[in-house]
DOLO-806639 format. One line per field, with one value per residue: residue number from 1; residue in one letter; chain; x, y, z of N, C-alpha, C in turn. Coordinates in steps of 0.001 Angstrom, whole numbers, plus 500000, padded with zeros to 6 digits. Example, Ala and Ser with C-alpha at 12.3 -4.5 7.8 and 13.67 -1.06 7.14 Angstrom:
// residues 2
num: [1_2] $
residuo: [A_S] $
cadena: [A_A] $
n.X: [513190_512850] $
n.Y: [494310_497750] $
n.Z: [507800_507080] $
ca.X: [512300_513670] $
ca.Y: [495500_498940] $
ca.Z: [507800_507140] $
c.X: [513200_512900] $
c.Y: [496700_500030] $
c.Z: [507800_507870] $
This chain:
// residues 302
num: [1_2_3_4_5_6_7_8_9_10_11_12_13_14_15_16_17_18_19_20_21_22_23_24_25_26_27_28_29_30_31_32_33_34_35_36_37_38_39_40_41_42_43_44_45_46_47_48_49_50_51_52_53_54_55_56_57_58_59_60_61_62_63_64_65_66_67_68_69_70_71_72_73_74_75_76_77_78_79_80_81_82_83_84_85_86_87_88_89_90_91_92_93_94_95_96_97_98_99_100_101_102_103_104_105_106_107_108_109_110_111_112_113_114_115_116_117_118_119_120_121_122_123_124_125_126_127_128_129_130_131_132_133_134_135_136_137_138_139_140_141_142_143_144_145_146_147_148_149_150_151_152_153_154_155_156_157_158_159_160_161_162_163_164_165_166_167_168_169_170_171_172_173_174_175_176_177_178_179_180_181_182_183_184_185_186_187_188_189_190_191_192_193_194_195_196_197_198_199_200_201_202_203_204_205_206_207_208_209_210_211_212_213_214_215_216_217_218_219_220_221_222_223_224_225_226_227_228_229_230_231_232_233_234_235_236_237_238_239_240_241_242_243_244_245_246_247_248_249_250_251_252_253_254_255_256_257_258_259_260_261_262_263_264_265_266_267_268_269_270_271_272_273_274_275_276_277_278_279_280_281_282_283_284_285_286_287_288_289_290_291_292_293_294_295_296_297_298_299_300_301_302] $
residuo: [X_X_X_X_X_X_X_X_X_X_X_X_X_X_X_X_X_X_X_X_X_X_X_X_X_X_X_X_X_X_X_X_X_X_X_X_X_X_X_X_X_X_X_X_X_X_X_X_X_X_X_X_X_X_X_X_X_X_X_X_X_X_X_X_X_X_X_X_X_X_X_X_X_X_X_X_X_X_X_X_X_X_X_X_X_X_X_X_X_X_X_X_X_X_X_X_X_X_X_X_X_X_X_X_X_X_X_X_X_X_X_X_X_X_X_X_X_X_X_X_X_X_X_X_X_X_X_X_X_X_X_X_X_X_X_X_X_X_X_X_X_X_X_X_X_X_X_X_X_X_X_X_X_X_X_X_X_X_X_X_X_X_X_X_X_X_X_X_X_X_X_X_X_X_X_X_X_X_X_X_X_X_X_X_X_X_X_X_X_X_X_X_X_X_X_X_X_X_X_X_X_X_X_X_X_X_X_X_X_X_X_X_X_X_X_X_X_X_X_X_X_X_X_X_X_X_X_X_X_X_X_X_X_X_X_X_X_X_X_X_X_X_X_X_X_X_X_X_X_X_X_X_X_X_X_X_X_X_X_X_X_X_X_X_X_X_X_X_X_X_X_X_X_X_X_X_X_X_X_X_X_X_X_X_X_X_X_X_X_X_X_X_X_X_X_X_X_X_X_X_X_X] $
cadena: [A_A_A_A_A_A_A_A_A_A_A_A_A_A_A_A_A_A_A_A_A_A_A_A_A_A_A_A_A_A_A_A_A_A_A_A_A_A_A_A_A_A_A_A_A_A_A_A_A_A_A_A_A_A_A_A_A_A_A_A_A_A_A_A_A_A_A_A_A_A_A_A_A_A_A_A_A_A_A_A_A_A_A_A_A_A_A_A_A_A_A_A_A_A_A_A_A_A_A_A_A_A_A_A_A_A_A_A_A_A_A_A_A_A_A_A_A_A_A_A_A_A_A_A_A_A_A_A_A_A_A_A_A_A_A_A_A_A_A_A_A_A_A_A_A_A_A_A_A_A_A_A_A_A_A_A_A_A_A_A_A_A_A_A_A_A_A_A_A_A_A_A_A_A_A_A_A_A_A_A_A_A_A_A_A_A_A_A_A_A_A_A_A_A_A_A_A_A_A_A_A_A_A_A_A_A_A_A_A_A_A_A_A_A_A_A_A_A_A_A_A_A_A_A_A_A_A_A_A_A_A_A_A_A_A_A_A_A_A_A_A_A_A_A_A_A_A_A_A_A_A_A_A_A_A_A_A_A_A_A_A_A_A_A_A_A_A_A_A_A_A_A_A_A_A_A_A_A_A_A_A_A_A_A_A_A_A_A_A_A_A_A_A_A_A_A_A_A_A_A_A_A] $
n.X: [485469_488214_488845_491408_492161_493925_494886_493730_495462_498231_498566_498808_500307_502730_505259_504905_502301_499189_496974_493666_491786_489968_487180_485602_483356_483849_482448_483848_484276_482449_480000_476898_476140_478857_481725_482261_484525_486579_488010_490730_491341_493764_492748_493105_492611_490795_486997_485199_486378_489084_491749_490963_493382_494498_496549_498085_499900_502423_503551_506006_504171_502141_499363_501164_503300_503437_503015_504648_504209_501127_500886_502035_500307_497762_497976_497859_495577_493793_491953_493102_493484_494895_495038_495147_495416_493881_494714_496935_498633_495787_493505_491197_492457_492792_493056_493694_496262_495263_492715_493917_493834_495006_493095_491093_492025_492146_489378_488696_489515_488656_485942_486323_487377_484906_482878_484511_485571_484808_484237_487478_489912_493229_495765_498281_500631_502658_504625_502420_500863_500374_500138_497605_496326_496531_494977_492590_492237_492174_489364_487612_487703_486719_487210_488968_491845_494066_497049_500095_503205_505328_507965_506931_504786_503229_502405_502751_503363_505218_508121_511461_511854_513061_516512_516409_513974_513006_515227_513908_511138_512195_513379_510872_509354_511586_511817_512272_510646_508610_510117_508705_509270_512351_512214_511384_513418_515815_514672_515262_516799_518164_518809_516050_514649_514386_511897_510220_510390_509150_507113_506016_505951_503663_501110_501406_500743_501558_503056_500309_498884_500400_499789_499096_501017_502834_502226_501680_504244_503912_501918_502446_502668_504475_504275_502916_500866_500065_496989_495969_496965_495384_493754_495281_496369_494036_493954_495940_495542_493588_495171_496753_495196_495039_495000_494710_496758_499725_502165_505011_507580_509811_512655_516154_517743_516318_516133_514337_511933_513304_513496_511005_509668_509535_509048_506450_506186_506680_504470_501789_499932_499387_501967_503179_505401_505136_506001_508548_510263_513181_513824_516269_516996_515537_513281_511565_510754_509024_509785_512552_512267_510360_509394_509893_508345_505957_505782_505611_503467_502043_502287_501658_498543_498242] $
n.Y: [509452_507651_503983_501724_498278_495348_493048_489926_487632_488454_487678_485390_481866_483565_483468_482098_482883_481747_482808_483821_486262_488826_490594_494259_496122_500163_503548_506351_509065_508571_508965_507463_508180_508138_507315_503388_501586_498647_497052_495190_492701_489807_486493_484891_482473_481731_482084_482626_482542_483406_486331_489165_490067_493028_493878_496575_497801_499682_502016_501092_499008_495931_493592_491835_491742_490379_487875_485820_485950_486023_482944_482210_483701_483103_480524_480704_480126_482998_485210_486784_489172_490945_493943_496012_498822_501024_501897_499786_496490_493857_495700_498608_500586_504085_506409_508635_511173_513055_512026_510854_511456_512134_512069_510600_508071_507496_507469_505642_503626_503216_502913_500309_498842_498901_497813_495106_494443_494503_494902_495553_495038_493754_495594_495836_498123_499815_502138_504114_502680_503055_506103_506444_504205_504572_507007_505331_504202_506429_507418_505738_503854_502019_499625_498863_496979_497179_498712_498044_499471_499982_501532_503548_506644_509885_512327_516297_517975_519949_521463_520328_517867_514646_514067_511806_510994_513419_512731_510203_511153_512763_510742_509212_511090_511561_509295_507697_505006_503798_501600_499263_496667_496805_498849_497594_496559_497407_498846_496573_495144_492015_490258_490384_487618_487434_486486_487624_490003_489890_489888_491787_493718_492651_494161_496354_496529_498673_502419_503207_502072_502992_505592_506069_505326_506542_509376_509045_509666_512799_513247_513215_515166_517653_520478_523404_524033_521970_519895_518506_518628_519891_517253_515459_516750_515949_513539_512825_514178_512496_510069_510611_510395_507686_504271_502064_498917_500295_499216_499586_498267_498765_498987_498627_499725_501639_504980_506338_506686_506775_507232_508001_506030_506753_509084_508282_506430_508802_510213_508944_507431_504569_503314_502785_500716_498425_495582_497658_496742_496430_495598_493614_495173_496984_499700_497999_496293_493780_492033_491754_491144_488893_486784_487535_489464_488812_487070_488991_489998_488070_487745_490094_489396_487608] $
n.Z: [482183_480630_481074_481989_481302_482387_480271_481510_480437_481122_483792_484035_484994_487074_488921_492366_492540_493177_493313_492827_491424_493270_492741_493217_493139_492525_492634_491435_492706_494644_493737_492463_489987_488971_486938_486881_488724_488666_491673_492419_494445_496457_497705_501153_503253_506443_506294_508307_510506_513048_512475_510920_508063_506506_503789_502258_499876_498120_496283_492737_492697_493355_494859_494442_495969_498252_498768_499485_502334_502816_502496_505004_506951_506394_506637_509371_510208_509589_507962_505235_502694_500407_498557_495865_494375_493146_489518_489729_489374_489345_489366_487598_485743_485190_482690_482192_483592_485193_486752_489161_492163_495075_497168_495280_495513_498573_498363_496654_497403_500098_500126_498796_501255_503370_501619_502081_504807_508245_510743_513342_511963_511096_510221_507708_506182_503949_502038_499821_500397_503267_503370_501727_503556_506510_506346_506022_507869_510010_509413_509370_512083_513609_512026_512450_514379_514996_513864_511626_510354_507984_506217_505841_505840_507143_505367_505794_504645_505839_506242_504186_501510_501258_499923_498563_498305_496555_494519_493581_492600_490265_489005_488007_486758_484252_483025_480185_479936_482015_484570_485947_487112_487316_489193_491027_491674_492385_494390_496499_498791_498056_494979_492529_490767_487205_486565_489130_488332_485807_486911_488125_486132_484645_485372_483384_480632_478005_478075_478480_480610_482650_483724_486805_488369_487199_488609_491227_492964_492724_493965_496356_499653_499951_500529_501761_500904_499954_498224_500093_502454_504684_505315_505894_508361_510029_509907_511358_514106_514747_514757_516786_519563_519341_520565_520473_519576_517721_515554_514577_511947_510757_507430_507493_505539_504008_502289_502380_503545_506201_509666_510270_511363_514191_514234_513976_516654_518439_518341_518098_520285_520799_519785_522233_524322_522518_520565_518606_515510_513475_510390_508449_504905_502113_500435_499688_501655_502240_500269_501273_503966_504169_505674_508859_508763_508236_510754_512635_512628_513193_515785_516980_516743_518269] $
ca.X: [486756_488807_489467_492028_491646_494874_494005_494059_496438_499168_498489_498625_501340_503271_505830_504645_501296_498368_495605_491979_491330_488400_486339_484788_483288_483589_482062_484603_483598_481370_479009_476158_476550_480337_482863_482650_486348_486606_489025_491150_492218_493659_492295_493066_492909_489397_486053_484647_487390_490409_491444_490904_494542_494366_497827_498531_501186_502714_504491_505072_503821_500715_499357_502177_504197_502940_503313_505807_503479_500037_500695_501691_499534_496699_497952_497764_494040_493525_491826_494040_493057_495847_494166_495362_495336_493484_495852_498169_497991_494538_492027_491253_493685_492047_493689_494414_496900_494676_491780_494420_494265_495511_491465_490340_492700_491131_487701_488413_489530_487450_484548_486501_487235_483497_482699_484831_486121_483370_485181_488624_490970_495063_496020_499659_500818_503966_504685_501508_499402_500344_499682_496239_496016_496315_493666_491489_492082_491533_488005_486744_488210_485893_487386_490560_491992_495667_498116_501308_503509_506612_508412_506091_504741_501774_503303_501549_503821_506247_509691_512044_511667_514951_517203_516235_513075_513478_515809_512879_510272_512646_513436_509644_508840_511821_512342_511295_509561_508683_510288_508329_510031_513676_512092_510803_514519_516507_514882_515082_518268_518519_518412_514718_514989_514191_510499_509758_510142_508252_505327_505575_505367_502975_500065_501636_501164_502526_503173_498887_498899_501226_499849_498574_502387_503980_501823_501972_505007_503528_500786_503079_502046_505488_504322_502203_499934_498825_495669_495764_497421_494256_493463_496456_496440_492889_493972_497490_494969_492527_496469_497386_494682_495022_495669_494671_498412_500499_503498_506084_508160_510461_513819_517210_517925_515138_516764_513088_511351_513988_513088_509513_508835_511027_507746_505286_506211_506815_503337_500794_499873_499389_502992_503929_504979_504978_507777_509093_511708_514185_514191_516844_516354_515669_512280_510344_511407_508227_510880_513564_512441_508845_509212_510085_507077_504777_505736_505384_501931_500794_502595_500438_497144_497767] $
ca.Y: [508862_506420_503377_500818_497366_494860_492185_488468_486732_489371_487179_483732_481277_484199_482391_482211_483412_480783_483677_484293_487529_488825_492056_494984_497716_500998_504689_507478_510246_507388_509474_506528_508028_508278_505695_502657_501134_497271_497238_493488_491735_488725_486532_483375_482096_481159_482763_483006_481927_484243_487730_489777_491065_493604_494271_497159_498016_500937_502275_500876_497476_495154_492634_490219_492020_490177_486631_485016_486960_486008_481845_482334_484661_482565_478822_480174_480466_484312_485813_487397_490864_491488_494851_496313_499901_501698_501909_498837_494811_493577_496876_499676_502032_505489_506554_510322_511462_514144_511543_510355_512370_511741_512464_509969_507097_507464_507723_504522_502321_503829_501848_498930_498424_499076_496880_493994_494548_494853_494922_494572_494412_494409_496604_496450_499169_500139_503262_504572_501954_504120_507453_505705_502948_505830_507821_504777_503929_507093_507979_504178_503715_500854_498529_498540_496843_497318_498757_498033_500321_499004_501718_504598_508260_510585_513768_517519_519206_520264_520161_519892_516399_514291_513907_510191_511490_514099_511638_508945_511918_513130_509815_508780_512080_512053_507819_507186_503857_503493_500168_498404_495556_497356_499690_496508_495351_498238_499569_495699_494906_491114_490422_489838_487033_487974_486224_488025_491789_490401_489742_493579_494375_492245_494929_497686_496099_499293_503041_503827_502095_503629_506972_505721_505063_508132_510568_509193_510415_513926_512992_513693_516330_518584_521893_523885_524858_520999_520364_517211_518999_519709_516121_514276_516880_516133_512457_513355_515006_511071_509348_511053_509884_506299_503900_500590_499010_500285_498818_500216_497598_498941_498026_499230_500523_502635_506272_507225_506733_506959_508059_507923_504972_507161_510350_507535_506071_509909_510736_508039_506550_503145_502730_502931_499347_497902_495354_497517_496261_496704_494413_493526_495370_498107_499901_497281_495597_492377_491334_491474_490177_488506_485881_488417_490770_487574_486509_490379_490548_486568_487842_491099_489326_487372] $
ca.Z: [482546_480317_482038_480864_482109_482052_480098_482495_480458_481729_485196_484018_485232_487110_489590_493271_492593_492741_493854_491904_491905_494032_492309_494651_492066_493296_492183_491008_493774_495721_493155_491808_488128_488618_486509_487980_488203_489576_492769_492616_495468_496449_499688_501150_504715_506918_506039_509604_511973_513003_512431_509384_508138_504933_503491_501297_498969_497629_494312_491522_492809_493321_495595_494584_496496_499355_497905_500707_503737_502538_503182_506603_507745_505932_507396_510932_510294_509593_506407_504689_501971_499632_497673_494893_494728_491408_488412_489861_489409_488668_489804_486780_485516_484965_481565_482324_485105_486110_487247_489667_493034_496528_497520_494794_495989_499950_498386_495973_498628_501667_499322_498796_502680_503580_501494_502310_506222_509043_512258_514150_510742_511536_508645_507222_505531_503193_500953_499745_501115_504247_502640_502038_504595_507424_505980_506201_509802_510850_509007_509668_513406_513940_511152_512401_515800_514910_512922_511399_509325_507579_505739_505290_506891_506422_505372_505569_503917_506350_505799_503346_501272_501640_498766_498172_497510_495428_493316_492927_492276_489214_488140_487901_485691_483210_482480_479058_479801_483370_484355_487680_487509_487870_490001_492800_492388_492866_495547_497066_499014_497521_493442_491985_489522_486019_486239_489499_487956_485072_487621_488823_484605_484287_485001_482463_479050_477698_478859_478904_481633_484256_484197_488147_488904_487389_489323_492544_493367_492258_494655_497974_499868_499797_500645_503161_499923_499013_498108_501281_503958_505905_505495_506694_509636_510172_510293_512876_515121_515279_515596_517994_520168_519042_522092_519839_518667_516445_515301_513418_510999_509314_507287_507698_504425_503410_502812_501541_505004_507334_510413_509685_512483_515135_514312_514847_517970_519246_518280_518417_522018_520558_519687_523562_524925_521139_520315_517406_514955_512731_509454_506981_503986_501437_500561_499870_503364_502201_499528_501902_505200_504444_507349_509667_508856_508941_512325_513596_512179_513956_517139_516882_516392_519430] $
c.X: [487033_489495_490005_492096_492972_494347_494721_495156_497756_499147_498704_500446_502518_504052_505679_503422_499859_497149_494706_492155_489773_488094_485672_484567_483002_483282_483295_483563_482792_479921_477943_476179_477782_480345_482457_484019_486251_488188_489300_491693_492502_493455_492705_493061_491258_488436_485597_485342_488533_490500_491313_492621_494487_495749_497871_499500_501627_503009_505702_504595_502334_501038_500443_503110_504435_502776_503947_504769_502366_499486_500954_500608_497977_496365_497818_496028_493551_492969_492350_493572_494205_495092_495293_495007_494625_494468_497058_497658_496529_493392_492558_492333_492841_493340_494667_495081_495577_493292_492622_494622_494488_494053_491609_490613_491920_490213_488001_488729_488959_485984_485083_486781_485499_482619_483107_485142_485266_483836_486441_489620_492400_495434_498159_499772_501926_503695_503769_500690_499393_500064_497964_495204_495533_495279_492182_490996_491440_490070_487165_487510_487991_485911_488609_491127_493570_496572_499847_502046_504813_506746_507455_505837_503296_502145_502186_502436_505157_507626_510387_512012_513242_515012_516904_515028_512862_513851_514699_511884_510993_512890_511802_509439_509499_512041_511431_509997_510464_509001_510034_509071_511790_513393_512070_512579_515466_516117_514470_516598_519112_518079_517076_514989_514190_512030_509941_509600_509594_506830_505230_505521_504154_501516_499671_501614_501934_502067_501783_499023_499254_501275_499302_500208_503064_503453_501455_503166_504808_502498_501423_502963_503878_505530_503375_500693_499105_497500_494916_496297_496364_493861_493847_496644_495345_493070_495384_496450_494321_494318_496981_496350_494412_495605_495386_496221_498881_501834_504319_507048_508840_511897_514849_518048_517245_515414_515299_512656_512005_513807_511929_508930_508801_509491_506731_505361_505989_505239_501894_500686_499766_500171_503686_503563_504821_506195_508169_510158_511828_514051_515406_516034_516047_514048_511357_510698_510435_509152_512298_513471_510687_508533_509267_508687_505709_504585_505454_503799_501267_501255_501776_499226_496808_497757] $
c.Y: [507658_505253_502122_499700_496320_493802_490276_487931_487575_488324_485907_483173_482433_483553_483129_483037_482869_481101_483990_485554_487714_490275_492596_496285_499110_502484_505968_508235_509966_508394_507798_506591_508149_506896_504779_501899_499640_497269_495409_493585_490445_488329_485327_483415_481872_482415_483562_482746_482861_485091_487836_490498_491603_494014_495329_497755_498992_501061_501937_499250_496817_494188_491305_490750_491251_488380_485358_485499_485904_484193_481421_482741_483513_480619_479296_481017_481804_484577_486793_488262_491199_492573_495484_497616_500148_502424_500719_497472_494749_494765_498211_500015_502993_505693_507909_510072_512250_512756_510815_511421_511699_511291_511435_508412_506905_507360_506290_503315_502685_502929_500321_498664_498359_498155_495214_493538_495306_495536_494459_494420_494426_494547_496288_496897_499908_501394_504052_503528_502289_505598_507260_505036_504016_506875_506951_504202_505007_507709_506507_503230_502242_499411_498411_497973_497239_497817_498348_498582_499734_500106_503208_505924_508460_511742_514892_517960_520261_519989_520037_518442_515979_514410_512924_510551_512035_513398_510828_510396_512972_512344_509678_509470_512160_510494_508243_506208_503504_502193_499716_497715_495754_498042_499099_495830_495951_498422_497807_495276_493338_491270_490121_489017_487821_487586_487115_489859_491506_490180_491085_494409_494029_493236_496047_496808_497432_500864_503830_503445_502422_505085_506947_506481_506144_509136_510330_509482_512071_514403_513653_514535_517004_519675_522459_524150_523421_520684_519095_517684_518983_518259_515194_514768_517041_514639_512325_513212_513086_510091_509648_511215_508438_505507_502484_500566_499483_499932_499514_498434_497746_498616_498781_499677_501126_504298_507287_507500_506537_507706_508421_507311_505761_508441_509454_507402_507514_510225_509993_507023_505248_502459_502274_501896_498237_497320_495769_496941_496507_495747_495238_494245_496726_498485_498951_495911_493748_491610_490744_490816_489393_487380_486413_489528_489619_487476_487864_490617_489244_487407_488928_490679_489142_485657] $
c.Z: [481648_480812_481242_481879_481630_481690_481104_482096_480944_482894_485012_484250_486009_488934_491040_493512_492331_493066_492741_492541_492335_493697_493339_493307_493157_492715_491756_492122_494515_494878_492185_490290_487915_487117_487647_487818_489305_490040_492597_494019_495539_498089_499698_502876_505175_506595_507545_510799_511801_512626_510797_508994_506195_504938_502172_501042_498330_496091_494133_491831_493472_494799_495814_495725_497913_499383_499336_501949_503613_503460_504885_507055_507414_506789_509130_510973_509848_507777_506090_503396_501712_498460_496868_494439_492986_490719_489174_489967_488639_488771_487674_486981_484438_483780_481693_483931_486288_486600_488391_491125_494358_497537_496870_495088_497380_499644_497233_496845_500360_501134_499246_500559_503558_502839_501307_504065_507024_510162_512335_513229_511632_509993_508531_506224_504996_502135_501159_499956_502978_504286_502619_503320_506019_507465_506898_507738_510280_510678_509412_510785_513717_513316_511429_514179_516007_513660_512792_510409_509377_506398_504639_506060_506284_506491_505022_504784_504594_506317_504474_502859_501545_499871_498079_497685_496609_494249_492599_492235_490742_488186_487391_487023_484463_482835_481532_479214_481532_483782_486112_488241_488140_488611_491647_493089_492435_493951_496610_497986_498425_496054_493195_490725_488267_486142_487552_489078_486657_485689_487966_487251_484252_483957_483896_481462_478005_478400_479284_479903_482942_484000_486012_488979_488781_488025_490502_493476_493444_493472_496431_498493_500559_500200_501366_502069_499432_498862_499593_502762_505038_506137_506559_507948_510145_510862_511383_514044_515819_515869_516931_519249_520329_520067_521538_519337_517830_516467_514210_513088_510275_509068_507579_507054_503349_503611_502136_502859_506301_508089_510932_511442_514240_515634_514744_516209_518925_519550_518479_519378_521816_520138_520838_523766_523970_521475_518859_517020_513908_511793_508572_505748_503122_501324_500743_500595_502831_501201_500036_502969_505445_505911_508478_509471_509197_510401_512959_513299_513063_514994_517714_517160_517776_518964] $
């Protein structure tokens, strides 16, 4: 496996971002002679006091995404786990598409959670860090006390995709030069200044790097034939016994996951009696209503 590594100064001085990155190496196939590919995160908040909250992030964007969230959640005591998915922000980027699978994503951060989060986490979870995140709850039960989903699903394959989908999953394959930064501020409902969409370029120095990004859209499980279907309805079957919280979070102009929160609540016993809500906002709802997802995540903890 060719693995391409962004080089640091890409990260330096990048506005509203005053986090060290924290390394977790992890095995290609949890195999000991695999690749090894170093997983980034960023952390801040108490070592041994207060809950654990891991936040992950979807496509095409990084831990910054999480930037405005992180100091709350962190000043009302809680340690805070901003991760960084493999091929995005500071973690490896695998060179080839094909080393990029739906499987290898669950099995590269199923190692990094195991080895950072013991007990009891409150997980929030957007895009494909719900595609993921969901996986990881339900194979490692015991690391998780709560969920919260903000603008995501776990799809088998059933179903026609929507149109909005479709659209992004055509765009993604025929753009010349994949652009993150227009990508975090289109699908945002307020403008992204010019320096914050060059913090979501920042990880692509040029187009080697976002072979992660263009084939996770590819990655969606679409059809009764994917190669994840048994998976995700392997992980339905553990939700749908789930009686720990879940919250749904999501925004009110997201025509990707619309509807999405509406299948949760129906289906997973730990949404019943939740205060869900509604945010301001377009896909990536943490750009649009970060004070509002903060306070739903302290009010959660307790």
């Amino acid at each position: 496996m060719d693995v391409l590594r962004t080089p640091d100064e890409r990260f330096e001085a990048l506005v509203d971002w005053p986090y060290e990155p924290h390394y977790t190496m992890v095995r290609a196939g949890g195999d000991p002679s695999g690749t090894e590919l170093r997983v980034a995160h960023a952390e801040a908040g108490a070592d041994t006091t207060g809950e654990t909250v891991v936040l992950l992030h979807g496509e095409p964007s990084w831990s910054y995404l999480y930037r405005h969230m992180i100091p709350t959640i962190a000043a009302a005591g809680h340690r805070v786990l901003a991760a960084d998915l493999v091929g995005f922000g500071r973690s490896d980027k695998p060179a080839s598409r094909a080393d990029y699978t739906y499987a290898a994503h669950v099995d590269w951060m199923s190692q990094w959670l195991v080895a950072n989060v013991e007990r009891d986490a409150t997980l929030f979870c957007q895009d494909w860090g719900g595609l993921i995140g969901l996986r990881l709850v339900t194979a490692h039960p015991e690391r998780f006390a709560q969920v919260i989903a903000g603008n995501t699903f776990l799809p088998v394959g059933d179903g026609a995709p929507s149109e909005a989908f479709l659209a992004w999953r055509e765009f993604s394959q025929s753009v010349p030069e994949f652009p993150a930064g227009r990508i975090l501020d289109g699908g945002s409902a307020r403008a992204l200044t010019p320096a914050e969409q060059a913090a979501y370029d920042a990880p692509f120095p040029d187009e080697r790097y976002k072979e992660g990004a263009r084939q996770f859209p590819m990655l969606v499980p679409t059809s009764s034939d994917d190669p994840e279907r048994a998976s995700n309805l392997a992980a339905w079957e553990v939700l749908e016994t789930w009686t720990k919280p879940f919250l749904c979070t999501f925004s009110d102009g997201d025509a990707v996951t619309r509807g999405a929160d509406a299948v949760f609540q129906r289906r997973i016993p730990g949404c019943a009696g939740q205060p869900h809500i509604t945010v301001a906002g377009g896909h990536f709802l943490q750009e649009d209503s970060p004070a509002e997802l903060a306070a739903a995540i302290l009010a959660a903890i307790g």
